[in-house]
Every structure is written in C-alpha cells, then in structure tokens.
PDB file of N, CA, C and O in Angstrom:
ATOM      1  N   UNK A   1       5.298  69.668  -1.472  1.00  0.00           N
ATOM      2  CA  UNK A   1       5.896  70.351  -2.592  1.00  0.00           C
ATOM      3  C   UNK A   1       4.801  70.916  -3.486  1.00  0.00           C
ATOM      4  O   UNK A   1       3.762  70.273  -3.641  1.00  0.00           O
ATOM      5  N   UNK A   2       4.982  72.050  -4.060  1.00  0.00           N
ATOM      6  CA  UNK A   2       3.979  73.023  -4.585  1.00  0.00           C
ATOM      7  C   UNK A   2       4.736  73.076  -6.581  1.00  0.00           C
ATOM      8  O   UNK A   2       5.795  73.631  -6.871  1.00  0.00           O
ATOM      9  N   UNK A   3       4.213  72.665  -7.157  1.00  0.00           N
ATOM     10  CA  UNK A   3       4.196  72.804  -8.426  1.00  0.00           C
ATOM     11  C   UNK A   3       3.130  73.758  -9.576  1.00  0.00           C
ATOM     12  O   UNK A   3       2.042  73.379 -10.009  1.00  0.00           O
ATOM     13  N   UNK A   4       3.662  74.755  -9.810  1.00  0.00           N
ATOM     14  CA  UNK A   4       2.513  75.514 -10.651  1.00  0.00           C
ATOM     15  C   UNK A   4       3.194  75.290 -12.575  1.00  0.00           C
ATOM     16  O   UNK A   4       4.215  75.392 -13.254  1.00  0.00           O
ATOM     17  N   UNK A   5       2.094  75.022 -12.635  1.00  0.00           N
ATOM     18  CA  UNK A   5       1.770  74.819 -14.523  1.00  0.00           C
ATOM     19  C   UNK A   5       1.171  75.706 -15.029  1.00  0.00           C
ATOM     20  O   UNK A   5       0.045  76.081 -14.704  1.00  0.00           O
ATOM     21  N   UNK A   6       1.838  76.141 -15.869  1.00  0.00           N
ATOM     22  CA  UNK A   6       0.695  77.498 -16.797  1.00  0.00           C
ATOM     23  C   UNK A   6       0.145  77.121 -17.896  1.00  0.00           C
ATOM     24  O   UNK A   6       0.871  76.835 -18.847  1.00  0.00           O
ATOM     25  N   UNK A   7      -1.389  77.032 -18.013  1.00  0.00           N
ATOM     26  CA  UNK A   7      -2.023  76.212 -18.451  1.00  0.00           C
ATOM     27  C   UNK A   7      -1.883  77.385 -19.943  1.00  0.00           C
ATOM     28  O   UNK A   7      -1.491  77.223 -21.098  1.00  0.00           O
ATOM     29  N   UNK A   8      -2.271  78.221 -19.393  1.00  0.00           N
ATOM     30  CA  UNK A   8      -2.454  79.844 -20.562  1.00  0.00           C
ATOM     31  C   UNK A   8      -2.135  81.173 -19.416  1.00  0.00           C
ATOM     32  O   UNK A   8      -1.574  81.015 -18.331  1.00  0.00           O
ATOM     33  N   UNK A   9      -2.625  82.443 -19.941  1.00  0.00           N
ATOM     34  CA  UNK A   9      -2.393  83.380 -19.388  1.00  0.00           C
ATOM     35  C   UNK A   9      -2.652  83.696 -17.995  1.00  0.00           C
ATOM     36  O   UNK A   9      -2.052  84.444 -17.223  1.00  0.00           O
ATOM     37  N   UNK A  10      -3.630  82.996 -17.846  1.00  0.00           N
ATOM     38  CA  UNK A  10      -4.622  83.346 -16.582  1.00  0.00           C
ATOM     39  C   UNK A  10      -5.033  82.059 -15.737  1.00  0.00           C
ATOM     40  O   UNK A  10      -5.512  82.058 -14.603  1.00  0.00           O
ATOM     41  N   UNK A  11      -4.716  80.883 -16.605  1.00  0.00           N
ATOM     42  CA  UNK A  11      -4.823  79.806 -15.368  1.00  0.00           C
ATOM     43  C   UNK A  11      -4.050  78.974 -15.357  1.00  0.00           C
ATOM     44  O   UNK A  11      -3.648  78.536 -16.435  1.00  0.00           O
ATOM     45  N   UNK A  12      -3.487  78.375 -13.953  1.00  0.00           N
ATOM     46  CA  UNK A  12      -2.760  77.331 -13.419  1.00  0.00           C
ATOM     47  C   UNK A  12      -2.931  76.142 -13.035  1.00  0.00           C
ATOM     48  O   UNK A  12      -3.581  76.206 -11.992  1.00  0.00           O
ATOM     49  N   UNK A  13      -2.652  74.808 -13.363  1.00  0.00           N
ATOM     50  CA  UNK A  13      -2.383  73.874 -12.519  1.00  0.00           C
ATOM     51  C   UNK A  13      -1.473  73.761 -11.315  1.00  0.00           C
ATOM     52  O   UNK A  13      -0.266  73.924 -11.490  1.00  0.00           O
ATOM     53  N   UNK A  14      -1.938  73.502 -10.133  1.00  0.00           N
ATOM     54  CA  UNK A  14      -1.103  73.501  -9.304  1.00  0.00           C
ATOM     55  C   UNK A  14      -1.237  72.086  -8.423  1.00  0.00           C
ATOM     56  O   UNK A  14      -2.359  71.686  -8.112  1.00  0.00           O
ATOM     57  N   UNK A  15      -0.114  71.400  -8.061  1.00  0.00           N
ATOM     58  CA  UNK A  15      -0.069  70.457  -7.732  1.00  0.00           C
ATOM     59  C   UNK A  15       0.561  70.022  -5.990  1.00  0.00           C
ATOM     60  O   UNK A  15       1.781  70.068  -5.833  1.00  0.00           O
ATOM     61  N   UNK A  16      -0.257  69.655  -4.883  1.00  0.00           N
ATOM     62  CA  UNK A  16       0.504  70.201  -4.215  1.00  0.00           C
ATOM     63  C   UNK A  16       0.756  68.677  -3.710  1.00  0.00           C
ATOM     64  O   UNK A  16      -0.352  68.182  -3.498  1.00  0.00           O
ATOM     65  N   UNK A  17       1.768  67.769  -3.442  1.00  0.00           N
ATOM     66  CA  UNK A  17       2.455  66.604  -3.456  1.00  0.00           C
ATOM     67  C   UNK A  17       2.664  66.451  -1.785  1.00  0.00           C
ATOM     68  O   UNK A  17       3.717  66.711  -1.204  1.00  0.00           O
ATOM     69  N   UNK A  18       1.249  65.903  -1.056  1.00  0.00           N
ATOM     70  CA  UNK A  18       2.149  65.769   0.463  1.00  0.00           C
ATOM     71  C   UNK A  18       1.615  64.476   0.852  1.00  0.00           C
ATOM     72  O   UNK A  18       2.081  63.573   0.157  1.00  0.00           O
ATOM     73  N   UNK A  19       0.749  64.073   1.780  1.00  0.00           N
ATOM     74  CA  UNK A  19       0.391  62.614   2.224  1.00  0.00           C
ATOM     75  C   UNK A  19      -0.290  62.144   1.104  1.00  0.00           C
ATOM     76  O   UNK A  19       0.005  61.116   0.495  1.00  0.00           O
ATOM     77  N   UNK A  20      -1.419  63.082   0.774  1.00  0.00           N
ATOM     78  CA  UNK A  20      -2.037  62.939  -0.883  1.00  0.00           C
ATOM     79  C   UNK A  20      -1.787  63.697  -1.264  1.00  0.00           C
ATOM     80  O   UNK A  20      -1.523  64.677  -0.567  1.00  0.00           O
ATOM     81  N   UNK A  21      -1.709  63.730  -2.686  1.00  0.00           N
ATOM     82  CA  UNK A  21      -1.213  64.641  -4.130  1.00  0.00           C
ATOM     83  C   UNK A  21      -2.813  65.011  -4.646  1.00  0.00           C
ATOM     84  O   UNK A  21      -3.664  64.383  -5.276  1.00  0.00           O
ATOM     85  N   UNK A  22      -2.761  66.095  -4.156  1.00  0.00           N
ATOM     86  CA  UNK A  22      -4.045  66.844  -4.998  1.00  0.00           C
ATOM     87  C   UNK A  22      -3.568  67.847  -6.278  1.00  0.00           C
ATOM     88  O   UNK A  22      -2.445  68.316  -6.466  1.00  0.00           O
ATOM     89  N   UNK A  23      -4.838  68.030  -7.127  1.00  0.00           N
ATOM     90  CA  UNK A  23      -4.396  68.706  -7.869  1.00  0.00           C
ATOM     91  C   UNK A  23      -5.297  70.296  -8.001  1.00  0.00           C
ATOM     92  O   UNK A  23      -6.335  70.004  -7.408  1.00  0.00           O
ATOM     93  N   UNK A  24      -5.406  71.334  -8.313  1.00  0.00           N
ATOM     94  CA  UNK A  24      -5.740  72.264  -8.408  1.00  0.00           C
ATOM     95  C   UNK A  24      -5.886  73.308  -9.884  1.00  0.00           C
ATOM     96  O   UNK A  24      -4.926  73.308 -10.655  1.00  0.00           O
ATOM     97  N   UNK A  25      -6.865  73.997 -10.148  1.00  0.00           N
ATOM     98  CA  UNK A  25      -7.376  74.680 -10.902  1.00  0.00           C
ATOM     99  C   UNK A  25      -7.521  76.302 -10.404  1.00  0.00           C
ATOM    100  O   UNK A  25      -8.538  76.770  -9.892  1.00  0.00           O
ATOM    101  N   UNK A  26      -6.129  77.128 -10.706  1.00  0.00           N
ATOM    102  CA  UNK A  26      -6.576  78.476 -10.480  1.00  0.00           C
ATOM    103  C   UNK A  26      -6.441  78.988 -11.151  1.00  0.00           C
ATOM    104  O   UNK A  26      -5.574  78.717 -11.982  1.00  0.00           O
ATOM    105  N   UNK A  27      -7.619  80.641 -11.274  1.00  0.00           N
ATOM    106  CA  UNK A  27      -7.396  81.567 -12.428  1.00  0.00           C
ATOM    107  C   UNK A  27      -7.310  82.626 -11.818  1.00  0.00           C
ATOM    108  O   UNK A  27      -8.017  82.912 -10.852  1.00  0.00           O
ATOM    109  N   UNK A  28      -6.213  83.526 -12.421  1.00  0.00           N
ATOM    110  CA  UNK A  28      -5.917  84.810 -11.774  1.00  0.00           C
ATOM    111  C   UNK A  28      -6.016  86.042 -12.883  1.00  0.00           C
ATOM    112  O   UNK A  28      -5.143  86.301 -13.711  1.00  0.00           O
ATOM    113  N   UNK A  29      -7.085  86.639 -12.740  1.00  0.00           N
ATOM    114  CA  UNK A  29      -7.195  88.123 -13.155  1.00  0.00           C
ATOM    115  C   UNK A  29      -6.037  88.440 -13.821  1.00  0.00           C
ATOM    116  O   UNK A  29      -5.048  87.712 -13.734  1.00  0.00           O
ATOM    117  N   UNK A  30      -6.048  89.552 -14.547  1.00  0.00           N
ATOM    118  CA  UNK A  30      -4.466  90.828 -14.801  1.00  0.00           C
ATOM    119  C   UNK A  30      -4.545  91.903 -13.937  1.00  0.00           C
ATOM    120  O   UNK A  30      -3.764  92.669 -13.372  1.00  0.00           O
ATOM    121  N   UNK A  31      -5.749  91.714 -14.014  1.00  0.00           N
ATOM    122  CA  UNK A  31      -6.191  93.322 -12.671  1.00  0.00           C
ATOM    123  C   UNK A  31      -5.522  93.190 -11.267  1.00  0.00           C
ATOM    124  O   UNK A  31      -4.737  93.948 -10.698  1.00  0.00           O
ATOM    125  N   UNK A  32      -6.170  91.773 -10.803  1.00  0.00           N
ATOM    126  CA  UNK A  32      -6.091  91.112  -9.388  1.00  0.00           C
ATOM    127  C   UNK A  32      -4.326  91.148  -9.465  1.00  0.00           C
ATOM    128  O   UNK A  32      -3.747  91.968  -8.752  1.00  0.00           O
ATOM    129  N   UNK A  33      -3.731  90.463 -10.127  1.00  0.00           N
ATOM    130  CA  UNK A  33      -2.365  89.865 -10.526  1.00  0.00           C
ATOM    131  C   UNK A  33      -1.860  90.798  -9.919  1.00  0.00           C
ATOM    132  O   UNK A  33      -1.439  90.639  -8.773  1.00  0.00           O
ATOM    133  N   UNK A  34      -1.776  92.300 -10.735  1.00  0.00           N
ATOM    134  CA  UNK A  34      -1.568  93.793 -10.585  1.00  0.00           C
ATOM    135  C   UNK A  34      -1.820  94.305  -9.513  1.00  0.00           C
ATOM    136  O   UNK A  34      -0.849  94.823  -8.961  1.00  0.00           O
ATOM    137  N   UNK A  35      -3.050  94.377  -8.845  1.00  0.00           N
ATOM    138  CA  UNK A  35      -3.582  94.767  -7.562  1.00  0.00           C
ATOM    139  C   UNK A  35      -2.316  94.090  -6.433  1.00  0.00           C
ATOM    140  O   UNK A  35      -1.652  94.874  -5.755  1.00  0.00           O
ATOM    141  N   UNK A  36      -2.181  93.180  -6.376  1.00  0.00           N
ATOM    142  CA  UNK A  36      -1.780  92.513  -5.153  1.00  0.00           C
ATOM    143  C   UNK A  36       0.036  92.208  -5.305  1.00  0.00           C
ATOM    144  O   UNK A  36       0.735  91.791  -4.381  1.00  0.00           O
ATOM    145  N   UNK A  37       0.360  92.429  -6.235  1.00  0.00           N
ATOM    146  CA  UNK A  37       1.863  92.425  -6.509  1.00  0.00           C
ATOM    147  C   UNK A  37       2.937  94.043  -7.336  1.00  0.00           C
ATOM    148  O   UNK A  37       4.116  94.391  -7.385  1.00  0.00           O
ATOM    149  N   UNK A  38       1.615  94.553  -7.823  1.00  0.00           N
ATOM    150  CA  UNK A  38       2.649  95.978  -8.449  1.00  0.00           C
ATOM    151  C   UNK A  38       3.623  95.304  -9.673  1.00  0.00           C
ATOM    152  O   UNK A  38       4.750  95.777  -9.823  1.00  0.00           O
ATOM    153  N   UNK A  39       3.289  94.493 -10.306  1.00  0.00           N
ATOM    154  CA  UNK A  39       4.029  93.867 -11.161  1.00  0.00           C
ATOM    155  C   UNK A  39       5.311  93.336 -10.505  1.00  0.00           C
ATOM    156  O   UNK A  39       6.214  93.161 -11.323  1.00  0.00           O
ATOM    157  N   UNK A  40       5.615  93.037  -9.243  1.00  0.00           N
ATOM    158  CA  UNK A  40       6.951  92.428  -9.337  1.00  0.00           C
ATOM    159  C   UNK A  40       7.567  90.588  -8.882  1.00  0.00           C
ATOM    160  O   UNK A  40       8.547  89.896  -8.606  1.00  0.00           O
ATOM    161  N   UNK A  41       6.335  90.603  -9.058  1.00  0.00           N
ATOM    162  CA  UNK A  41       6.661  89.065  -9.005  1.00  0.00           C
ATOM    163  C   UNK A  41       5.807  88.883 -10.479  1.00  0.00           C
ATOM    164  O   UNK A  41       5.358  89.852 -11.092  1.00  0.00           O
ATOM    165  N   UNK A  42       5.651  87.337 -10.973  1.00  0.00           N
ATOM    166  CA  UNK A  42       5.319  86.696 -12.144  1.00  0.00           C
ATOM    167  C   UNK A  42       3.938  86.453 -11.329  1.00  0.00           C
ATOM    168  O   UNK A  42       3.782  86.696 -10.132  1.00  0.00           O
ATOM    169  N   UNK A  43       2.796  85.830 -12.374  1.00  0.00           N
ATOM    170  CA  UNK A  43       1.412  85.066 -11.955  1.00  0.00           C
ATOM    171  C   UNK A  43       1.707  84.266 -11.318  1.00  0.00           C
ATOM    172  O   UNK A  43       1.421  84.347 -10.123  1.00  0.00           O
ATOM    173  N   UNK A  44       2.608  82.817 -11.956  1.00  0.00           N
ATOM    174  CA  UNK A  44       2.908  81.843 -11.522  1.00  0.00           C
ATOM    175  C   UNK A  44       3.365  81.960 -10.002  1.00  0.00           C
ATOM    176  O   UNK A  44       3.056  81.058  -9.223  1.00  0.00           O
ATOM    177  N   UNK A  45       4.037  82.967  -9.608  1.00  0.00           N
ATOM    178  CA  UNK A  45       4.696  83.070  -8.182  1.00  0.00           C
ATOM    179  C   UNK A  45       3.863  83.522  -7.398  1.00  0.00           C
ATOM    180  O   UNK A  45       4.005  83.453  -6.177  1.00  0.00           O
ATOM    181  N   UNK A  46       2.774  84.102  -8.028  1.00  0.00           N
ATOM    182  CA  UNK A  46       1.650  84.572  -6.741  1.00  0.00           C
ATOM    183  C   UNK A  46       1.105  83.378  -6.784  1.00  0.00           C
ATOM    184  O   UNK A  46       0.605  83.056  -5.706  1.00  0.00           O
ATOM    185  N   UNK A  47       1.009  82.579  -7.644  1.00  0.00           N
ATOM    186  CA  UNK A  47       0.032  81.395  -7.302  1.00  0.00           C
ATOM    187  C   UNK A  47       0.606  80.373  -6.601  1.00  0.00           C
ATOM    188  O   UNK A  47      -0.186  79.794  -5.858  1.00  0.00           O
ATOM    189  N   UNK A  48       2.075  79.837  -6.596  1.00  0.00           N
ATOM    190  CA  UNK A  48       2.695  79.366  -5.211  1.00  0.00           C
ATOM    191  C   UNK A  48       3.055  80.025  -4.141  1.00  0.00           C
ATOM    192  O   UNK A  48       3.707  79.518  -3.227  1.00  0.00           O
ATOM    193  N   UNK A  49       2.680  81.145  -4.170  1.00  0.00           N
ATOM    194  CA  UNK A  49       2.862  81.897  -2.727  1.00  0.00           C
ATOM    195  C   UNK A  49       1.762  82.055  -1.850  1.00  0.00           C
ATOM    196  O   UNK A  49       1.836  82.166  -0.627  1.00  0.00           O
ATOM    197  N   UNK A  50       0.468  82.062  -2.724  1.00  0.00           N
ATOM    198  CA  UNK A  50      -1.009  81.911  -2.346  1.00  0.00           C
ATOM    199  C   UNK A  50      -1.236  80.648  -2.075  1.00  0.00           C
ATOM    200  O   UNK A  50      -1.997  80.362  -1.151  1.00  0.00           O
ATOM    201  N   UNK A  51      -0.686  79.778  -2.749  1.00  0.00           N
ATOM    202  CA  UNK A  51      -0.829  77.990  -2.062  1.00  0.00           C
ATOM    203  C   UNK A  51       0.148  77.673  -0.606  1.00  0.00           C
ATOM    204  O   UNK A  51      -0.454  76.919   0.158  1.00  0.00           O
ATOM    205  N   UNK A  52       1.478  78.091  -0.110  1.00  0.00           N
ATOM    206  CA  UNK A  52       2.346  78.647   0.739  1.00  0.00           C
ATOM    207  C   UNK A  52       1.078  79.632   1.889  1.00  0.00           C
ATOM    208  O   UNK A  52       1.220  79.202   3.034  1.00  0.00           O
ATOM    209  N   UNK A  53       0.302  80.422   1.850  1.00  0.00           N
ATOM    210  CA  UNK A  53      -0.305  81.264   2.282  1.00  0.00           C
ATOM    211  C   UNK A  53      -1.435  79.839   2.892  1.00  0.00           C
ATOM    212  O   UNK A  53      -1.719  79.539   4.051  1.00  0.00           O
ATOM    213  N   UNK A  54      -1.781  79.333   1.859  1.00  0.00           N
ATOM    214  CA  UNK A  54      -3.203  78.652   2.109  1.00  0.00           C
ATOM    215  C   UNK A  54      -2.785  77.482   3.059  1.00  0.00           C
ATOM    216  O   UNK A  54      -3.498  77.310   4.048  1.00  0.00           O
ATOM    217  N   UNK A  55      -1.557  76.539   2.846  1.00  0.00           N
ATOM    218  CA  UNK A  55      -0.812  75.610   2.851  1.00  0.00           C
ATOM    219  C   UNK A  55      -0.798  75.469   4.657  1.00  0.00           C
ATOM    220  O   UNK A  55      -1.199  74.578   5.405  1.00  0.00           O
ATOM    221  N   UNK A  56       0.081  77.233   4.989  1.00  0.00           N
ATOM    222  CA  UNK A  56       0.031  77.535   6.623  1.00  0.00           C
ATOM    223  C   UNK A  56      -1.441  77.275   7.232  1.00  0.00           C
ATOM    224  O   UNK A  56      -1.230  77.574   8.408  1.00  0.00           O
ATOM    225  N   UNK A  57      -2.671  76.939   7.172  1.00  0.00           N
ATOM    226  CA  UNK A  57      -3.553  77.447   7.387  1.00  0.00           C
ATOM    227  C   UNK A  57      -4.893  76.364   7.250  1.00  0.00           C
ATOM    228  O   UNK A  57      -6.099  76.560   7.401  1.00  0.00           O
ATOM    229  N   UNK A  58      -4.076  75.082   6.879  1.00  0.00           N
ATOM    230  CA  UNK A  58      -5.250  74.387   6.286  1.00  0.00           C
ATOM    231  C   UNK A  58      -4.797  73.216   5.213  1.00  0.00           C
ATOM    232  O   UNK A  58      -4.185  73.816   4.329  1.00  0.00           O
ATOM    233  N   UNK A  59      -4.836  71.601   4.862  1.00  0.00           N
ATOM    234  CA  UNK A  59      -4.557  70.892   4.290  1.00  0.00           C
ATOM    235  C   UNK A  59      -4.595  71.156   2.920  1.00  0.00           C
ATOM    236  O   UNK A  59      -5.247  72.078   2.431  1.00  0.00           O
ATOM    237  N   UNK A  60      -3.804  70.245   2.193  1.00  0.00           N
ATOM    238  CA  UNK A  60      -3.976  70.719   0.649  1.00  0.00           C
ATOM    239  C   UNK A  60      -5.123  70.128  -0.041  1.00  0.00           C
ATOM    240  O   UNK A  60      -5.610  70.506  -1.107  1.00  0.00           O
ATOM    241  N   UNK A  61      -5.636  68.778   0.983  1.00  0.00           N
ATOM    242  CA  UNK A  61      -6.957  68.160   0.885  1.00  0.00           C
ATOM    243  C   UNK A  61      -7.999  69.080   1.429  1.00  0.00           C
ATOM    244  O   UNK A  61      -9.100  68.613   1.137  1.00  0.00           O
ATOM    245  N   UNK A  62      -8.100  70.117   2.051  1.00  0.00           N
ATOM    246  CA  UNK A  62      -9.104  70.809   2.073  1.00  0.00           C
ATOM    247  C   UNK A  62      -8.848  72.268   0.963  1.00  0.00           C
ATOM    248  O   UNK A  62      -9.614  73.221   1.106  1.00  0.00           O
ATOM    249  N   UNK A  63      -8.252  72.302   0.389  1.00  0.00           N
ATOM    250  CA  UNK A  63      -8.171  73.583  -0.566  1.00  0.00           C
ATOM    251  C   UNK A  63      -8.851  73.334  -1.828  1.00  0.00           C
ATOM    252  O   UNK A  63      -8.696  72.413  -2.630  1.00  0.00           O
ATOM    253  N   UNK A  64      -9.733  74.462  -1.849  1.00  0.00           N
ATOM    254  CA  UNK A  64     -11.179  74.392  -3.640  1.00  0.00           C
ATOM    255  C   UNK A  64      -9.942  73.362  -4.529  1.00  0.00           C
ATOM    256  O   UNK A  64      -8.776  73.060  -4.276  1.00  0.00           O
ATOM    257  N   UNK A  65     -10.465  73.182  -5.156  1.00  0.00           N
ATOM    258  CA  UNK A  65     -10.157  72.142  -6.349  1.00  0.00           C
ATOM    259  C   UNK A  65      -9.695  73.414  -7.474  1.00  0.00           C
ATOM    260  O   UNK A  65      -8.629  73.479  -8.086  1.00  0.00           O
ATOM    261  N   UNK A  66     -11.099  74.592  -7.542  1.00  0.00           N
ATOM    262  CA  UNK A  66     -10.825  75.333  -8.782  1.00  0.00           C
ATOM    263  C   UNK A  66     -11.755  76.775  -8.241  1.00  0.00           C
ATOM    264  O   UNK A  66     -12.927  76.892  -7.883  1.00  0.00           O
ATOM    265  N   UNK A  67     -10.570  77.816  -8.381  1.00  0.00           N
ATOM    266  CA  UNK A  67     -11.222  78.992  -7.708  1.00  0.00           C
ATOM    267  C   UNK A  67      -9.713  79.656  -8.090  1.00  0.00           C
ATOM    268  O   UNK A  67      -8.685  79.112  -8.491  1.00  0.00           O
ATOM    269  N   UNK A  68     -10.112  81.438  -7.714  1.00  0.00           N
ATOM    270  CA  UNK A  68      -9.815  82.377  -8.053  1.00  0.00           C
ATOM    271  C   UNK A  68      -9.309  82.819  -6.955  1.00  0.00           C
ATOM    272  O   UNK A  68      -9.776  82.635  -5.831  1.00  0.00           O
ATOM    273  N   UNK A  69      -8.108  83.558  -7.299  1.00  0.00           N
ATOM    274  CA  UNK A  69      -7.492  83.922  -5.540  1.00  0.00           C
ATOM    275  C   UNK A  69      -8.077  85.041  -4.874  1.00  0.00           C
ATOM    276  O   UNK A  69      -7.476  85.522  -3.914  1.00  0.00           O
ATOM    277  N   UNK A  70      -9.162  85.521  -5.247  1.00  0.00           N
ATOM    278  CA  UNK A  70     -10.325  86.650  -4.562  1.00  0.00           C
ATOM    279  C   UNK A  70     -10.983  85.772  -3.483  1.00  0.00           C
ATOM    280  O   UNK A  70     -11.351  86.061  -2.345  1.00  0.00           O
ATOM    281  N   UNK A  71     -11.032  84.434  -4.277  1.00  0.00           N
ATOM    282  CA  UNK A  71     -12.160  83.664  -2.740  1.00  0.00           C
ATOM    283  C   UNK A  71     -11.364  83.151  -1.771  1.00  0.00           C
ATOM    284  O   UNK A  71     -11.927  82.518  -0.878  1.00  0.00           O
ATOM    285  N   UNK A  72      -9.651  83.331  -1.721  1.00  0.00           N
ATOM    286  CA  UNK A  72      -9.271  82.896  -0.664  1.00  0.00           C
ATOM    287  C   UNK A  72      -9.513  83.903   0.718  1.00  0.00           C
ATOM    288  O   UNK A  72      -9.739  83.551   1.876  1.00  0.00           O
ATOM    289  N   UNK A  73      -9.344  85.626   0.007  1.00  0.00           N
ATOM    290  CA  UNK A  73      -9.845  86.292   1.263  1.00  0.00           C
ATOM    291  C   UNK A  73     -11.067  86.541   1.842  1.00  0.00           C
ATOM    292  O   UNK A  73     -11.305  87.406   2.685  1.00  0.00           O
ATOM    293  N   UNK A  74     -11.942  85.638   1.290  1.00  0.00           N
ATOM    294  CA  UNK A  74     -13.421  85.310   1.894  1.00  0.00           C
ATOM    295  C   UNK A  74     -13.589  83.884   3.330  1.00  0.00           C
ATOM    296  O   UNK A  74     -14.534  83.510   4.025  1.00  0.00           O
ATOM    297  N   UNK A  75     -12.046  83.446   3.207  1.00  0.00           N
ATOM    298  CA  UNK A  75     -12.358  82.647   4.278  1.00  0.00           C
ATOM    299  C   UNK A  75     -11.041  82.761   4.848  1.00  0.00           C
ATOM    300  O   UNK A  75     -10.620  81.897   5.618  1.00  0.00           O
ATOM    301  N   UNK A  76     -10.254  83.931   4.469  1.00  0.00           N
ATOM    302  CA  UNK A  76      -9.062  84.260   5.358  1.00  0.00           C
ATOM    303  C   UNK A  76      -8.829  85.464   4.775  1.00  0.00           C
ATOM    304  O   UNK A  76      -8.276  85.679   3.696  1.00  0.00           O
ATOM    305  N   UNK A  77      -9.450  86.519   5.835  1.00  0.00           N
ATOM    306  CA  UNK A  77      -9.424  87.766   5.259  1.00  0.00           C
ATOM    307  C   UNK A  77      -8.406  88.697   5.335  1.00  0.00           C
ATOM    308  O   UNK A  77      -8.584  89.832   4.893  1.00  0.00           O
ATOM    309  N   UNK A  78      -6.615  88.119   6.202  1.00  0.00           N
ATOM    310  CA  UNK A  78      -5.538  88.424   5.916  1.00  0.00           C
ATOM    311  C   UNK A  78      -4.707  87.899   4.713  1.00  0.00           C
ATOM    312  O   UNK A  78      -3.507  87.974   4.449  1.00  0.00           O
ATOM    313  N   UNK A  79      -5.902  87.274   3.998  1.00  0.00           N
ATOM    314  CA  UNK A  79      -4.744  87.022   2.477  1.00  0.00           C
ATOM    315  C   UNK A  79      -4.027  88.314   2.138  1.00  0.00           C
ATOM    316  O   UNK A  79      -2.832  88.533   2.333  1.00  0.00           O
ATOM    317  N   UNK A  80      -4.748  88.984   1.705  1.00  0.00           N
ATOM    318  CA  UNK A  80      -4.344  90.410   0.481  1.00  0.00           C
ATOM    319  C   UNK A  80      -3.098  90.597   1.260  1.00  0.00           C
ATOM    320  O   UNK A  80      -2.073  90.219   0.692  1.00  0.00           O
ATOM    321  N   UNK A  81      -2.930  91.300   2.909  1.00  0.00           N
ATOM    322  CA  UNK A  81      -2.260  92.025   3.167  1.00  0.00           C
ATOM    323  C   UNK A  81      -1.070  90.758   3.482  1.00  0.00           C
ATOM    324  O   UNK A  81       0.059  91.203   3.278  1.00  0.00           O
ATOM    325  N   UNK A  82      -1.066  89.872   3.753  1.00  0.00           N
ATOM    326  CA  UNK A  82       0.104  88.739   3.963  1.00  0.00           C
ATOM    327  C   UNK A  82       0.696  88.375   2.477  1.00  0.00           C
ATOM    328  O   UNK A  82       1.906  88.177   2.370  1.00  0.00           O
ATOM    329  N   UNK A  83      -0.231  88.281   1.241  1.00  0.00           N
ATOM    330  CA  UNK A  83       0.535  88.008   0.515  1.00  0.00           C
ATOM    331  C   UNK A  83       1.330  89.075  -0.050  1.00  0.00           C
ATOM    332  O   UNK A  83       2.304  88.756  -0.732  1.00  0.00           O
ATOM    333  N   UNK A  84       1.008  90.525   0.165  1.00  0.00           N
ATOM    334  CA  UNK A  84       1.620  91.559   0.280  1.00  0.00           C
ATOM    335  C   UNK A  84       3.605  91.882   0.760  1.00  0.00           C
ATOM    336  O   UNK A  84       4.678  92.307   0.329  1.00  0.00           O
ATOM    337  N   UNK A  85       2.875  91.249   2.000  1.00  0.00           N
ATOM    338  CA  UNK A  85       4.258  91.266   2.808  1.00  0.00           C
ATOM    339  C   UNK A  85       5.298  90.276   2.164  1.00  0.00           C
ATOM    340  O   UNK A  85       6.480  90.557   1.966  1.00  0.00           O
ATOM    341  N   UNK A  86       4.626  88.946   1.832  1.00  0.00           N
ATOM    342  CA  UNK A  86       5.635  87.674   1.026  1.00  0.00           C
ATOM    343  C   UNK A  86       6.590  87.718   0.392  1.00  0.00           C
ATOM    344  O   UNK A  86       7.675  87.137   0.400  1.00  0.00           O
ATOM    345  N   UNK A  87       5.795  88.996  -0.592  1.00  0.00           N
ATOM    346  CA  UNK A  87       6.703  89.247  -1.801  1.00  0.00           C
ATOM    347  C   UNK A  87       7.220  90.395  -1.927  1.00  0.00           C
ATOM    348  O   UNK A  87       7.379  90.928  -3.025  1.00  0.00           O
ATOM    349  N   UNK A  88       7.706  91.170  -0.288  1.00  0.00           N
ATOM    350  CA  UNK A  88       8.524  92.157  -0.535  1.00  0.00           C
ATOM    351  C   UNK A  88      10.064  91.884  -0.217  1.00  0.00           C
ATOM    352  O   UNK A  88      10.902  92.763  -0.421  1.00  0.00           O
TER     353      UNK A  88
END
C-alpha cells in the first residue's frame, strides 16, 4: 500500500507498507510536475503513480529514501514515457 503526505508544495512523504514499511522523501519540481502530466493529474498522484511505476520494477526496500522523480529515469529510462501513458 502506497500512501503520499504533502509535506508542502513540492515535497512528499510517501510510505510504502509491504513486508517492510519504508518510508520516503520526494520532491517534485512545478516545471517537472507540468512537463510530465499537462496539469491533469495533482503532484500527489504523480508521486503514487511514480512509486506504482517504481514498485513494478524493484522492492520498496530498494527505492532512494529521498530523491526527485528526474533520477528515476536515470535508472529506468522508460519512466517519462510510461508515466505518460498511466495517466491518460
């Protein structure tokens, strides 16, 4: 289970609750936010859809602790265009 907290404008707690409960630190741009959604989803929803994205792909015990959703397409360089598709 994926829980996002809005800490302020630009960053999230996210909590993702499975064999272990890790917790997470992300900050998302207005630019990036914009870039990758066209305004039609919320921050908060790109940031559980990007944990959903990461989630397929890899434990929640191996996901950064605290990072920016630019460095997820540095080690999965179909982020942009998958999280694209998610939220149409």
């Amino acid at each position: 289970m994926i829980t996002v907290k809005k800490i302020d404008d630009r960053t999230f707690e996210v909590t993702v609750a499975d064999e272990t409960t890790t917790t997470h630190r992300v900050t998302v741009a207005p630019a990036y936010h914009e870039k990758l959604t066209d305004g039609h989803i919320s921050t908060e929803k790109l940031v559980e859809k990007s944990f959903e994205f990461l989630l397929q792909r890899e434990s929640n015990t191996s996901i950064l602790r605290t990072f920016e959703p630019p460095v997820i397409g540095r080690y999965f360089p179909e982020y942009e265009t998958s999280i694209r598709s998610m939220i149409k």
